[in-house]
Biopython code that builds the backbone (N, CA, C, O; Angstrom):
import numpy as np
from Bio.PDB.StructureBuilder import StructureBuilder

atoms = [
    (1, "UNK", "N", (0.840, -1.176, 0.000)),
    (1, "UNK", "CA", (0.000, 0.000, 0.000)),
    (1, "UNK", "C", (0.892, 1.250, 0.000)),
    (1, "UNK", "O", (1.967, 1.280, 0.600)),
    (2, "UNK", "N", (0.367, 2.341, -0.742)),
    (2, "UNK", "CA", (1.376, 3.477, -1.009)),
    (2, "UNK", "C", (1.033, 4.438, 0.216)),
    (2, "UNK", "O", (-0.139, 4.602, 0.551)),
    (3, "UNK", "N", (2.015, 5.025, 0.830)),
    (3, "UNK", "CA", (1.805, 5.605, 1.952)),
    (3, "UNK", "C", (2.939, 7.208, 1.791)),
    (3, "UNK", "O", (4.166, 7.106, 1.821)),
    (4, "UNK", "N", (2.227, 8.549, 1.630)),
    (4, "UNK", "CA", (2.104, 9.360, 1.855)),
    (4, "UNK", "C", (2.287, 10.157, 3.378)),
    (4, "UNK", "O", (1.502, 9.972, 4.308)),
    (5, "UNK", "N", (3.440, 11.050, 3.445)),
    (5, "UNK", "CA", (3.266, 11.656, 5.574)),
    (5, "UNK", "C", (3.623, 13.053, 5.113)),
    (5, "UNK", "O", (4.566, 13.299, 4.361)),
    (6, "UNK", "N", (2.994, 13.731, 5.499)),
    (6, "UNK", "CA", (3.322, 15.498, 5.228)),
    (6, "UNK", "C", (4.046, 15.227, 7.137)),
    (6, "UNK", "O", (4.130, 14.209, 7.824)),
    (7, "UNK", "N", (4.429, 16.666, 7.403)),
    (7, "UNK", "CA", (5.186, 17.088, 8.733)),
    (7, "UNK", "C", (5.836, 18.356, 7.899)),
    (7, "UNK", "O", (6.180, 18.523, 6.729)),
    (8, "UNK", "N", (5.827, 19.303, 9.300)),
    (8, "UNK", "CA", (6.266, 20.508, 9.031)),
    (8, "UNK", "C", (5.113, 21.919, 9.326)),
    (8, "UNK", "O", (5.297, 23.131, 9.446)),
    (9, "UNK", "N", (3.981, 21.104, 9.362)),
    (9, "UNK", "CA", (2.881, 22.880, 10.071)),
    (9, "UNK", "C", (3.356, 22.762, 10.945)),
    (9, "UNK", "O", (4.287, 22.086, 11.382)),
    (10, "UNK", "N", (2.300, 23.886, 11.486)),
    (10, "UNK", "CA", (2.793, 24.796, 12.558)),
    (10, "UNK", "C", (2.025, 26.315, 12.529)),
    (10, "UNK", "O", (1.151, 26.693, 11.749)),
    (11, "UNK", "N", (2.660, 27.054, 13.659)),
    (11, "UNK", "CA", (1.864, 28.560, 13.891)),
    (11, "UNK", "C", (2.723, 29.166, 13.555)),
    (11, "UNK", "O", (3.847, 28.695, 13.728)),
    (12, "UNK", "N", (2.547, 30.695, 12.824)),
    (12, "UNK", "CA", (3.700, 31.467, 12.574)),
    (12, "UNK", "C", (2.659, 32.619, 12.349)),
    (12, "UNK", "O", (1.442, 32.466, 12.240)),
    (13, "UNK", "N", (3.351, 33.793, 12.300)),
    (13, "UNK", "CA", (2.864, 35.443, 12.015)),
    (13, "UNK", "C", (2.553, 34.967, 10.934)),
    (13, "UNK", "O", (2.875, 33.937, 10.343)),
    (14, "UNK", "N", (1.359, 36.480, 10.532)),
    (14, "UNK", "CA", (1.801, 36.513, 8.866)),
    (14, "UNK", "C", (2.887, 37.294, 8.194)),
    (14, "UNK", "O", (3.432, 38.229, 8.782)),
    (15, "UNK", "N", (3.154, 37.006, 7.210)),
    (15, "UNK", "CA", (4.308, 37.498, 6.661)),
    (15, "UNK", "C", (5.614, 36.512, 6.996)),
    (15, "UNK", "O", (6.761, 36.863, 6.720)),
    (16, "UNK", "N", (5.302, 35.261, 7.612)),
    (16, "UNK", "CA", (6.109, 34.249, 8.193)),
    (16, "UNK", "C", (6.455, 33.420, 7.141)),
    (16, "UNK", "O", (6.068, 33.683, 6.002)),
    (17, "UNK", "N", (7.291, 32.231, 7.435)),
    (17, "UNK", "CA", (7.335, 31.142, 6.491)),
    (17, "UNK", "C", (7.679, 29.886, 6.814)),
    (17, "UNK", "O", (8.599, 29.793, 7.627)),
    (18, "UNK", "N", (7.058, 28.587, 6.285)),
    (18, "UNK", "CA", (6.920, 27.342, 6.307)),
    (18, "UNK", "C", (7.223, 26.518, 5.499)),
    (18, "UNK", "O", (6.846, 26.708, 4.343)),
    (19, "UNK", "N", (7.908, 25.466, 5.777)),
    (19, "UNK", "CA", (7.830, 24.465, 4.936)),
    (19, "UNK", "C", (7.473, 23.382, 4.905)),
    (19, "UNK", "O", (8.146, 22.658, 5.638)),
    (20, "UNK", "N", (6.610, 22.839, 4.323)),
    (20, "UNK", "CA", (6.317, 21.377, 4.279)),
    (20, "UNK", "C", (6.862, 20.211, 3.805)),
    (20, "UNK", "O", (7.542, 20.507, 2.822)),
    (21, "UNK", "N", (6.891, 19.329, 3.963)),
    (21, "UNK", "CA", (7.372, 18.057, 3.750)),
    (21, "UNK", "C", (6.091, 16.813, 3.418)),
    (21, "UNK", "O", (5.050, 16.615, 4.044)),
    (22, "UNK", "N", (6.497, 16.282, 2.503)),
    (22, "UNK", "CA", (5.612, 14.907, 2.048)),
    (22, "UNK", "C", (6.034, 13.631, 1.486)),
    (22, "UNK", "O", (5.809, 13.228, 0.344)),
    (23, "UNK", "N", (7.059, 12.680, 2.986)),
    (23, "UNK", "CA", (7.519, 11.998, 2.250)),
    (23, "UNK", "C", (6.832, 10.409, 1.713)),
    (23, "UNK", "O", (5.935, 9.864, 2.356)),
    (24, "UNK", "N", (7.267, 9.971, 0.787)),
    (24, "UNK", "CA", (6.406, 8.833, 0.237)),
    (24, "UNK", "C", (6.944, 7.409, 0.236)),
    (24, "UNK", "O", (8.163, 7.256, 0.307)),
    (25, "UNK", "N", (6.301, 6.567, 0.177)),
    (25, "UNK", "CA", (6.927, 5.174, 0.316)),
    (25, "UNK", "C", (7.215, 4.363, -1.137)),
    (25, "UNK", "O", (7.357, 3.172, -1.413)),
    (26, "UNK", "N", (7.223, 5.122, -1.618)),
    (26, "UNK", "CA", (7.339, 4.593, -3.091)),
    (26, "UNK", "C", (8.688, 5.368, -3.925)),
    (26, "UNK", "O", (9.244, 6.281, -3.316)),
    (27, "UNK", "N", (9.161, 5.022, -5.210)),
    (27, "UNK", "CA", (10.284, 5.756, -5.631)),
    (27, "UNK", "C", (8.977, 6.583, -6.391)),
    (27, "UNK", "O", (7.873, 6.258, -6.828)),
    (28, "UNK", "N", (9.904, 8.045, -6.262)),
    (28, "UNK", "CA", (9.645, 8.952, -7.438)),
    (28, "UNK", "C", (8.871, 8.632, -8.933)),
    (28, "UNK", "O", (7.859, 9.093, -9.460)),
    (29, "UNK", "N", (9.718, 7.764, -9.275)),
    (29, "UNK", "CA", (9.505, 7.083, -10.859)),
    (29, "UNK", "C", (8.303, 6.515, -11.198)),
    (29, "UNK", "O", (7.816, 6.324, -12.313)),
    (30, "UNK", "N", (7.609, 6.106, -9.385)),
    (30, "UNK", "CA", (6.248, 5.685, -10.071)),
    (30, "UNK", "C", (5.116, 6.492, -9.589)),
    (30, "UNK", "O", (3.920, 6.208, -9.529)),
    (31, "UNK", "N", (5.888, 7.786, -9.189)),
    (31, "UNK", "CA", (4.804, 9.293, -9.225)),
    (31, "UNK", "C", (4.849, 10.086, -10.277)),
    (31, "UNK", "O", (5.804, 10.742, -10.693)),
    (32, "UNK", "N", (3.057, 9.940, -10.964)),
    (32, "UNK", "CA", (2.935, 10.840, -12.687)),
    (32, "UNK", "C", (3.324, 11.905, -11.848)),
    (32, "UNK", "O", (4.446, 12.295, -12.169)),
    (33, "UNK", "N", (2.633, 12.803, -10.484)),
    (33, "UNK", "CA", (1.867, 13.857, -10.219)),
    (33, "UNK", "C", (1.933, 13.303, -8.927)),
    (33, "UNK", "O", (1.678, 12.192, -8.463)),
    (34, "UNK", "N", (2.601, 15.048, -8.176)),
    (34, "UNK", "CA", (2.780, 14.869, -6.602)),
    (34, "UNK", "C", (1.943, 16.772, -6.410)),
    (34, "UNK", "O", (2.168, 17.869, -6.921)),
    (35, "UNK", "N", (1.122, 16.314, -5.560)),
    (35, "UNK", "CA", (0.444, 17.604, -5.096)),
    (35, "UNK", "C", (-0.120, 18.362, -4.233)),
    (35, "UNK", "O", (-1.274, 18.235, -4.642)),
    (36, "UNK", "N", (-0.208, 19.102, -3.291)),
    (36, "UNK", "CA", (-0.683, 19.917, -2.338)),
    (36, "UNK", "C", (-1.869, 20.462, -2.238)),
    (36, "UNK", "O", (-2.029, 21.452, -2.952)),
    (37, "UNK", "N", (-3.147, 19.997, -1.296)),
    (37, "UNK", "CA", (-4.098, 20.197, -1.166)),
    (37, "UNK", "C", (-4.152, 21.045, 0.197)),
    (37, "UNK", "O", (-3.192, 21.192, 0.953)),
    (38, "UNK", "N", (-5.549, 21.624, 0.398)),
    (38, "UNK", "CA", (-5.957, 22.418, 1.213)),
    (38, "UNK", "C", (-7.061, 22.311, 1.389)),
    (38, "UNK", "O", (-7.899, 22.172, 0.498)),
    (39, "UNK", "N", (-7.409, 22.383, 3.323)),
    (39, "UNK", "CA", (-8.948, 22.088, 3.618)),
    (39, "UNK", "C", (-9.118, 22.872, 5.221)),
    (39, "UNK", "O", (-8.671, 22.638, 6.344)),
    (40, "UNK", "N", (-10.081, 23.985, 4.574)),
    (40, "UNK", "CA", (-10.413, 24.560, 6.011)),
    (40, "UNK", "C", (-11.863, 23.746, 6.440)),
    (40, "UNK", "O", (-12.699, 23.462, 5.582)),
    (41, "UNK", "N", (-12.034, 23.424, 7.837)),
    (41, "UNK", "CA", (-13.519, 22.412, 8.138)),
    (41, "UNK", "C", (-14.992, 23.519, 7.584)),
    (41, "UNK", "O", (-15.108, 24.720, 7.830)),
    (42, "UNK", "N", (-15.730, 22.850, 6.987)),
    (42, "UNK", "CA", (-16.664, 23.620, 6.520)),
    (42, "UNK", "C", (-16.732, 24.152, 5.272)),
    (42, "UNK", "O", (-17.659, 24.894, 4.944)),
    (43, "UNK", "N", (-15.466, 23.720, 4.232)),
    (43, "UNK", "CA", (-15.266, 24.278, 3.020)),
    (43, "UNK", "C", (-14.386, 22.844, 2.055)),
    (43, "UNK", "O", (-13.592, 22.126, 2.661)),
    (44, "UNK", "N", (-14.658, 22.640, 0.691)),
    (44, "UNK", "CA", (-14.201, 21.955, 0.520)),
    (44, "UNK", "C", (-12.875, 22.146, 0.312)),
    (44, "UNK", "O", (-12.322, 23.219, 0.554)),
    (45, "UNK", "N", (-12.091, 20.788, -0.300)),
    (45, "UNK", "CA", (-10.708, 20.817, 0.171)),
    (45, "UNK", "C", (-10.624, 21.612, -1.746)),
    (45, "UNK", "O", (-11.398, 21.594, -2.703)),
    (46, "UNK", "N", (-8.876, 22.374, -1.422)),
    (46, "UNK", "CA", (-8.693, 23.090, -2.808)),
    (46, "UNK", "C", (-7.191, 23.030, -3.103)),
    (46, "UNK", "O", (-6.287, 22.642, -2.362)),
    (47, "UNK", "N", (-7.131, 23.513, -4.386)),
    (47, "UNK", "CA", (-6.157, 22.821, -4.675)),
    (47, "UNK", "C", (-4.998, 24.060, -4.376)),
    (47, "UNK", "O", (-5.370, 25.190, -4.059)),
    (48, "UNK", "N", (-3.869, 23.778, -4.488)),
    (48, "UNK", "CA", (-2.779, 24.426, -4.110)),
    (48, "UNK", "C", (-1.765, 24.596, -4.734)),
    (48, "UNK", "O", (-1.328, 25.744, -4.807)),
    (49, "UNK", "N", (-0.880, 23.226, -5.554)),
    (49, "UNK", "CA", (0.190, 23.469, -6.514)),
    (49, "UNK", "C", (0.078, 22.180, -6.454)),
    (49, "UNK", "O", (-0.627, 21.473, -5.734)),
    (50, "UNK", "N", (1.379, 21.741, -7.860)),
    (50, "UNK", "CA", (1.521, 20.098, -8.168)),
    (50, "UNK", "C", (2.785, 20.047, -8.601)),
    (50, "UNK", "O", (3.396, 21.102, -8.771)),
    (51, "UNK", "N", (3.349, 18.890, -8.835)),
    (51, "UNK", "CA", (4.450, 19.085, -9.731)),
    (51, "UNK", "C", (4.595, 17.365, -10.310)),
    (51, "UNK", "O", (4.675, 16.391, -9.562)),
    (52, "UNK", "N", (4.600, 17.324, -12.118)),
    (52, "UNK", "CA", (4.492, 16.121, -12.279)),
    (52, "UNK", "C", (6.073, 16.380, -13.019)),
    (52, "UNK", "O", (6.892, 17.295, -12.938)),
    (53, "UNK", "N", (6.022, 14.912, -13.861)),
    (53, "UNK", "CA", (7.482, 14.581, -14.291)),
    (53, "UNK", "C", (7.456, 15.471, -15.495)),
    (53, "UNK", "O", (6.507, 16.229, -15.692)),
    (54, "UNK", "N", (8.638, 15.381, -16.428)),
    (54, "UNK", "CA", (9.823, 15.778, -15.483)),
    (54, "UNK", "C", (10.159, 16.677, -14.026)),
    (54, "UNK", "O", (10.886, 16.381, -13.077)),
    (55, "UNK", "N", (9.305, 17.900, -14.279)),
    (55, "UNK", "CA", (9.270, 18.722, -12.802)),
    (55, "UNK", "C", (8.644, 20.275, -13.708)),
    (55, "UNK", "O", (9.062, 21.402, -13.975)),
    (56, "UNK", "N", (7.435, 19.461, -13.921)),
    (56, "UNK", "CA", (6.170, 20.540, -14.453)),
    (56, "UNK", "C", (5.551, 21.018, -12.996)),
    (56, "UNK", "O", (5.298, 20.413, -11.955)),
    (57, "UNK", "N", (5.437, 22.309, -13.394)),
    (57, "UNK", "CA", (4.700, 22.936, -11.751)),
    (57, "UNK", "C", (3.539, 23.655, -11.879)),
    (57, "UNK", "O", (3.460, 24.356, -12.888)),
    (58, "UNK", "N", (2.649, 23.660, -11.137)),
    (58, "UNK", "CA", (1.135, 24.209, -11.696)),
    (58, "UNK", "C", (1.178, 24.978, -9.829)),
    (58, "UNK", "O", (1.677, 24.692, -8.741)),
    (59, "UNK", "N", (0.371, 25.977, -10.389)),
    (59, "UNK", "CA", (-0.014, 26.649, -8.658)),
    (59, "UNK", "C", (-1.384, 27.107, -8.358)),
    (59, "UNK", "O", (-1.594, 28.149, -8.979)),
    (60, "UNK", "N", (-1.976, 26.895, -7.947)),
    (60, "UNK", "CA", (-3.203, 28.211, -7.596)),
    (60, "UNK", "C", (-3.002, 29.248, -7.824)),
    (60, "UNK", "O", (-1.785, 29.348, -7.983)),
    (61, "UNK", "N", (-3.617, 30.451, -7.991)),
    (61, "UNK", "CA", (-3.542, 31.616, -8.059)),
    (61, "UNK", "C", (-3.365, 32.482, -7.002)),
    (61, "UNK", "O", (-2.749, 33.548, -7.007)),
    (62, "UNK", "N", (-4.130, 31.784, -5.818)),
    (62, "UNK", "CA", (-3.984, 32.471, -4.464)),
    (62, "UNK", "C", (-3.176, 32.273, -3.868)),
    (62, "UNK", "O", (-3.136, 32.832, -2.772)),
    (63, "UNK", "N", (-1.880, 31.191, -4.345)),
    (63, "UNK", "CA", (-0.568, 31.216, -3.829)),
    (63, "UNK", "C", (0.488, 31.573, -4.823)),
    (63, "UNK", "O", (1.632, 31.848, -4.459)),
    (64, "UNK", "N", (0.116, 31.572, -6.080)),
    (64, "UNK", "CA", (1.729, 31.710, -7.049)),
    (64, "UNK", "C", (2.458, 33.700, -6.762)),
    (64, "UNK", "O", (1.955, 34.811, -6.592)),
    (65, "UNK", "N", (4.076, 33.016, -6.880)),
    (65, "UNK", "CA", (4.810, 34.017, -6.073)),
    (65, "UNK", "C", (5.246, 33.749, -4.501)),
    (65, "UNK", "O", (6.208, 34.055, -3.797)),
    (66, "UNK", "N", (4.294, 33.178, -4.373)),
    (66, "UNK", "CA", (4.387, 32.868, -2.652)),
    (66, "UNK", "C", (4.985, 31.893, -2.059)),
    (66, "UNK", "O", (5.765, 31.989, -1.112)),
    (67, "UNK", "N", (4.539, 30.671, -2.747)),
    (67, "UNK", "CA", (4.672, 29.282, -2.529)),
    (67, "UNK", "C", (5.422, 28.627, -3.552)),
    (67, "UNK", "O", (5.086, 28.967, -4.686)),
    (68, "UNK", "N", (6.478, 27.663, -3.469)),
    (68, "UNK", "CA", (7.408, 26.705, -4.228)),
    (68, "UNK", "C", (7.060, 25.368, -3.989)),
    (68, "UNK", "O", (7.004, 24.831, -2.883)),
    (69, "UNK", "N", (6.750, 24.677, -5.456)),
    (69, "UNK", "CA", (6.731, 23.048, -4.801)),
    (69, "UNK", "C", (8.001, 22.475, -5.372)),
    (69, "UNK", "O", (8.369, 22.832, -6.491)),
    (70, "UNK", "N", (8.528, 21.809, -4.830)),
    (70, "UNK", "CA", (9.585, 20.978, -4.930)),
    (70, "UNK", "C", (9.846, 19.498, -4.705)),
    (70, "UNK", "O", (9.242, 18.853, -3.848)),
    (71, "UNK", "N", (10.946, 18.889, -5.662)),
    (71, "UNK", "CA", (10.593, 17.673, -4.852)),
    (71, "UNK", "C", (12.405, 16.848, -4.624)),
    (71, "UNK", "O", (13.313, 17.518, -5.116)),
    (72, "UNK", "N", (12.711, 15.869, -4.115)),
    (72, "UNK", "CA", (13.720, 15.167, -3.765)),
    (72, "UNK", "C", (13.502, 14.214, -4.303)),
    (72, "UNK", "O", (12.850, 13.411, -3.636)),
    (73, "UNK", "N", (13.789, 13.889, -5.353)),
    (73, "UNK", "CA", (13.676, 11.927, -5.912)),
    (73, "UNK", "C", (15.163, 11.389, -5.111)),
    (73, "UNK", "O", (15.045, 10.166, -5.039)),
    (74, "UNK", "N", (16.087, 11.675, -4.679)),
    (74, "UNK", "CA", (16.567, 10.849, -4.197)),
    (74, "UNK", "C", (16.247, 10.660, -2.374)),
    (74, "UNK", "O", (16.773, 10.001, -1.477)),
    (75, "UNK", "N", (15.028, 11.694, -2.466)),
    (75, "UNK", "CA", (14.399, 11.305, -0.564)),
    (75, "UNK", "C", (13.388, 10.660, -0.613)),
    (75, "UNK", "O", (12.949, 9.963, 0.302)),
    (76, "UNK", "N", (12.871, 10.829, -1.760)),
    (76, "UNK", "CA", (11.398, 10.126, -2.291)),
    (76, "UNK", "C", (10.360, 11.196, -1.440)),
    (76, "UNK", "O", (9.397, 10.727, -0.833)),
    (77, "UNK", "N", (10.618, 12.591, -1.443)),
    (77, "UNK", "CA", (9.964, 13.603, -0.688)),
    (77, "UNK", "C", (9.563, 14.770, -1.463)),
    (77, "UNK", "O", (10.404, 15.485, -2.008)),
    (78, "UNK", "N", (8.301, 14.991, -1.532)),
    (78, "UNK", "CA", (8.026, 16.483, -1.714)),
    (78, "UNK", "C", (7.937, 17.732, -0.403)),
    (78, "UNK", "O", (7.756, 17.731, 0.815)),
    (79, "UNK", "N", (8.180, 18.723, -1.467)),
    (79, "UNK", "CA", (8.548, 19.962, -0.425)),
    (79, "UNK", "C", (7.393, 21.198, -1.169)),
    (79, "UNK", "O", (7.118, 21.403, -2.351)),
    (80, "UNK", "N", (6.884, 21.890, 0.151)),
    (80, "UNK", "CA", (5.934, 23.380, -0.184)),
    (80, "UNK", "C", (6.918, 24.776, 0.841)),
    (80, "UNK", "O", (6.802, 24.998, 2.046)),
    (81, "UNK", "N", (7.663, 25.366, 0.021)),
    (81, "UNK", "CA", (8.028, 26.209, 0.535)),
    (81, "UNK", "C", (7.004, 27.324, 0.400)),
    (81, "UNK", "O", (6.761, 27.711, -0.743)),
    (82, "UNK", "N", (6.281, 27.970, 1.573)),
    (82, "UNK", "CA", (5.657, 28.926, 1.556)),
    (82, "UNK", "C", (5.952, 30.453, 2.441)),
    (82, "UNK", "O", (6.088, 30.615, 3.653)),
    (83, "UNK", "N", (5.971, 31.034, 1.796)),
    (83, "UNK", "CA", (6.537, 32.300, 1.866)),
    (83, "UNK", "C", (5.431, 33.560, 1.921)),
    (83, "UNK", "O", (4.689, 33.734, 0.955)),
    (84, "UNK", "N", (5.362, 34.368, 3.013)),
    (84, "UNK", "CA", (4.238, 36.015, 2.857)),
    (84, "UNK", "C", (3.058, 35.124, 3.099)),
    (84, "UNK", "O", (2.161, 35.025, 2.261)),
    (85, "UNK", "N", (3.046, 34.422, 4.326)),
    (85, "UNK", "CA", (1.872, 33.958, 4.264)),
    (85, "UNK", "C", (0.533, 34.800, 4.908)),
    (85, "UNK", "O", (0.611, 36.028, 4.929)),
    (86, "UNK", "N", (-0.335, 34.331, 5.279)),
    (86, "UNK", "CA", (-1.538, 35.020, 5.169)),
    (86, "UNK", "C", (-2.569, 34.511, 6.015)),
    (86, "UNK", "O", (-2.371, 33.321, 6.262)),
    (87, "UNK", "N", (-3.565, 34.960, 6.532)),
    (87, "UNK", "CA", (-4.167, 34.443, 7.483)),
    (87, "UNK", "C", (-5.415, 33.265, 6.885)),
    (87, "UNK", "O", (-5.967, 32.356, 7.504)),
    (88, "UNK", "N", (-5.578, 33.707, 5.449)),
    (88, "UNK", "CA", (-6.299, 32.475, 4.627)),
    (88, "UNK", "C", (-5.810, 31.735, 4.084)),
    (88, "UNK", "O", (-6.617, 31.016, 3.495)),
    (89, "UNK", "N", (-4.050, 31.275, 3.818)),
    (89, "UNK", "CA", (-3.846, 30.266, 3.906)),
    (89, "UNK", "C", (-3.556, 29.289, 5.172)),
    (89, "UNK", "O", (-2.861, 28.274, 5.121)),
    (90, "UNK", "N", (-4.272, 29.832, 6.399)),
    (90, "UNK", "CA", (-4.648, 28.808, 7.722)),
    (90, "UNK", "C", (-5.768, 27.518, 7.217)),
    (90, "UNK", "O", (-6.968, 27.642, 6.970)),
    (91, "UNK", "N", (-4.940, 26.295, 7.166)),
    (91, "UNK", "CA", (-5.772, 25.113, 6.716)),
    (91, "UNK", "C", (-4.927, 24.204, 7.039)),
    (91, "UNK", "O", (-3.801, 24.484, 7.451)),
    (92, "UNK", "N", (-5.529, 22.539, 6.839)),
    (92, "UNK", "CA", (-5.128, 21.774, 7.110)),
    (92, "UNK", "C", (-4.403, 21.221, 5.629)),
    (92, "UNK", "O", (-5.271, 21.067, 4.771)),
    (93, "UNK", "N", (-3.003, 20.889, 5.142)),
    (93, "UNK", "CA", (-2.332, 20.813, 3.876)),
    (93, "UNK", "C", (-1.995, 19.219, 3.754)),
    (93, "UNK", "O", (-1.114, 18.556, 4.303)),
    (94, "UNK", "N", (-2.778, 18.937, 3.050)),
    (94, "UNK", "CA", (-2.833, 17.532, 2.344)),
    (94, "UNK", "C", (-1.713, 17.204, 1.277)),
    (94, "UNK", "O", (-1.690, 17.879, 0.248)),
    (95, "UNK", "N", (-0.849, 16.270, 1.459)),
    (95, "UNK", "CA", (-0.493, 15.889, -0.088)),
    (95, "UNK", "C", (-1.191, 14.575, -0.400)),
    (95, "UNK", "O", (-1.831, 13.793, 0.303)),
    (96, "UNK", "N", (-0.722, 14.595, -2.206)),
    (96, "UNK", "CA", (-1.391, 13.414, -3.060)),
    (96, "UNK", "C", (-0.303, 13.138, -3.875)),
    (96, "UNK", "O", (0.471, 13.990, -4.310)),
    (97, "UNK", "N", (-0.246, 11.956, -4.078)),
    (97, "UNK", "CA", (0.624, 11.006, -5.027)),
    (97, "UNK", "C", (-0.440, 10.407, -5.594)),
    (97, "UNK", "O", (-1.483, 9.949, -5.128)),
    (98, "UNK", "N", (0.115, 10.511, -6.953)),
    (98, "UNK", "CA", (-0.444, 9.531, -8.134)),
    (98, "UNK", "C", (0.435, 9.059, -8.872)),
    (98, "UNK", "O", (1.437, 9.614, -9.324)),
    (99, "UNK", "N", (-0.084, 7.591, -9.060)),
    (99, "UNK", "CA", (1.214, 7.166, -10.088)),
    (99, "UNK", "C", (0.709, 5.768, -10.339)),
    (99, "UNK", "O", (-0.471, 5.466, -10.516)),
    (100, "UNK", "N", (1.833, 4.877, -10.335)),
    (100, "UNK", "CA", (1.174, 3.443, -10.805)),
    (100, "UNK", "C", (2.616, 2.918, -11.096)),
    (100, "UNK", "O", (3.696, 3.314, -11.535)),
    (101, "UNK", "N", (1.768, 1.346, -10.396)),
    (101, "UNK", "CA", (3.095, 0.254, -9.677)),
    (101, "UNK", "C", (2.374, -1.010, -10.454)),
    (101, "UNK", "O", (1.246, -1.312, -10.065)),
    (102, "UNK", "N", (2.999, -1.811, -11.599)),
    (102, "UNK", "CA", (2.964, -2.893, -11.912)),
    (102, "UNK", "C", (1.666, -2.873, -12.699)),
    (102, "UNK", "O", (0.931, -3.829, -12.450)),
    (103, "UNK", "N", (1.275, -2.110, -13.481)),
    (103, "UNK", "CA", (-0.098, -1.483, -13.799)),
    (103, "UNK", "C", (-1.197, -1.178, -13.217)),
    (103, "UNK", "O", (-2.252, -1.141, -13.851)),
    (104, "UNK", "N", (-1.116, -0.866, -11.695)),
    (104, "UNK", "CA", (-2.321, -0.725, -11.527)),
    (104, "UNK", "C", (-1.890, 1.058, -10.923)),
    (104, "UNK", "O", (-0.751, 1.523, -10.870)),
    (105, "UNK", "N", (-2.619, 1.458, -10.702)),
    (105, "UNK", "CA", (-2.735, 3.141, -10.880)),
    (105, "UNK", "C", (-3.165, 3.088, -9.298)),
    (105, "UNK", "O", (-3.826, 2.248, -8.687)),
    (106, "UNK", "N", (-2.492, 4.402, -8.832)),
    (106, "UNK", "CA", (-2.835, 4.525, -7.199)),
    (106, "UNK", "C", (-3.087, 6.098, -7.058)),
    (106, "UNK", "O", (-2.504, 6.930, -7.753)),
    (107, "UNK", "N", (-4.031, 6.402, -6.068)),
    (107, "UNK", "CA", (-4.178, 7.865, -5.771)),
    (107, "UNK", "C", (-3.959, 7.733, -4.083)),
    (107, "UNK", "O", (-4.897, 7.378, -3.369)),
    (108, "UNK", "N", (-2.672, 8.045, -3.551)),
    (108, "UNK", "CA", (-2.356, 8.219, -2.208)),
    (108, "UNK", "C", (-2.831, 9.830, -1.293)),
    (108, "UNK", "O", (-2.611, 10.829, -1.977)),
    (109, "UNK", "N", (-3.310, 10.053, -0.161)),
    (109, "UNK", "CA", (-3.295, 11.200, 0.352)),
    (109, "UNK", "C", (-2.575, 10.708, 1.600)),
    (109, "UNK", "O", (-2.333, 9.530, 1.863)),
    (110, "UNK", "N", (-2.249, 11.840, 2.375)),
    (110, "UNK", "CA", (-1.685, 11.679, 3.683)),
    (110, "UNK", "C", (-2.993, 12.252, 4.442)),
    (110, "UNK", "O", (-4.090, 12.579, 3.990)),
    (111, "UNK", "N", (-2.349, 12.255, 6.100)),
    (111, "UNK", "CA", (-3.413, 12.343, 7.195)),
    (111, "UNK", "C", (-3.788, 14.113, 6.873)),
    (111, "UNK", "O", (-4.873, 14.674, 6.719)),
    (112, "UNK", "N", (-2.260, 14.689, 6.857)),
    (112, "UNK", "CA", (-2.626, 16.153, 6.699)),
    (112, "UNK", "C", (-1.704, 17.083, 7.695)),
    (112, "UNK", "O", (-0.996, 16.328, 8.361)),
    (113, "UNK", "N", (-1.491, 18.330, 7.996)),
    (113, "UNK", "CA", (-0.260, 19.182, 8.724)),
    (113, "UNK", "C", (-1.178, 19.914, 8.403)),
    (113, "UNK", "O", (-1.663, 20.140, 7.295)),
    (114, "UNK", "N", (-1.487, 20.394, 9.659)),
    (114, "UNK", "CA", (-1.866, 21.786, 10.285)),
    (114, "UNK", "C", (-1.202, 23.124, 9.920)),
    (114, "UNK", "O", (-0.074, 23.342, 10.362)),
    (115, "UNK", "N", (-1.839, 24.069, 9.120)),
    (115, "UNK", "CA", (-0.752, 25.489, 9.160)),
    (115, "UNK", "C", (-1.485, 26.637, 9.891)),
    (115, "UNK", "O", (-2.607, 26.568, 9.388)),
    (116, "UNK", "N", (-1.502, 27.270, 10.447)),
    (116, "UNK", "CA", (-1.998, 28.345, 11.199)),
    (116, "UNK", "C", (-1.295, 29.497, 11.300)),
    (116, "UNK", "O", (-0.233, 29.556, 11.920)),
    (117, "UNK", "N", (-2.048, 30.895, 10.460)),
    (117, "UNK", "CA", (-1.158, 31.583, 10.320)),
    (117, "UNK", "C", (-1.803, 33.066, 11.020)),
    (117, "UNK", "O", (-2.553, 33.776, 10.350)),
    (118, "UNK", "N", (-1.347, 33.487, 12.668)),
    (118, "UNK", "CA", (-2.135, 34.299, 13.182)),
    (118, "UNK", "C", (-1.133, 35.085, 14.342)),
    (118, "UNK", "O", (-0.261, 34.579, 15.047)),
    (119, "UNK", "N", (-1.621, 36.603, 14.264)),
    (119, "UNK", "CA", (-1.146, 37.719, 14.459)),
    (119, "UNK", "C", (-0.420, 36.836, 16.184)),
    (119, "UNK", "O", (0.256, 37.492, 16.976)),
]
sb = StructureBuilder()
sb.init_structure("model")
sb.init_model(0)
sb.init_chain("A")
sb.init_seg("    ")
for serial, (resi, resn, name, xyz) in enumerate(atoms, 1):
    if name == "N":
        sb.init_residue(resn, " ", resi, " ")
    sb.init_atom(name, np.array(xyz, "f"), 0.0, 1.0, " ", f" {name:<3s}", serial, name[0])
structure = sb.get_structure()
């Protein structure tokens, strides 16, 4: 089973900065698409940035400039450097792996990392 762990929220000012971590149990090679979700309770979850192979990067709008996704194929880890943050990006930050092992296709999420971003 493919297993997904973000670590790294936390509380900070705004105008602060964070980084996340999402490391995976699988190699790189059999992730199309590694990506960063967002979910405040009461709203659905949204999307945030991605980055598939070779190291294509897509962002939201309400974070590009702000936020970097990155990744480590030799940690088998993705990274969200977020930067000027803001009191509405306070949510709980999901990652997702997609990819596929021996043909069958997998969509992994993790539990989730807390970010809280307040005066």
């Amino acid at each position: 089973q493919v297993q997904v762990v973000e670590s790294g929220g936390g509380l900070v000012q705004p105008g602060g900065s964070l980084r996340l971590s999402c490391a995976t149990s699988v190699s790189m090679d059999s992730l199309f698409r590694m990506a960063w979700f967002r979910q405040v309770p009461g709203k659905q979850r949204e999307f945030v940035a991605s980055i598939s192979n070779p190291d294509s990067t897509i962002y939201a709008d309400s974070v590009k400039g702000r936020f970097i996704i990155s990744r480590d194929n030799a940690k088998n880890t993705m990274y969200l450097q977020m930067s000027s943050l803001r009191a509405e990006d306070t949510a709980v930050y999901h990652c997702n792996g997609y990819g596929g092992i021996s043909g069958s296709v997998f969509s992994a999420w993790g539990q989730g990392t807390q970010v809280s971003v307040f005066p």
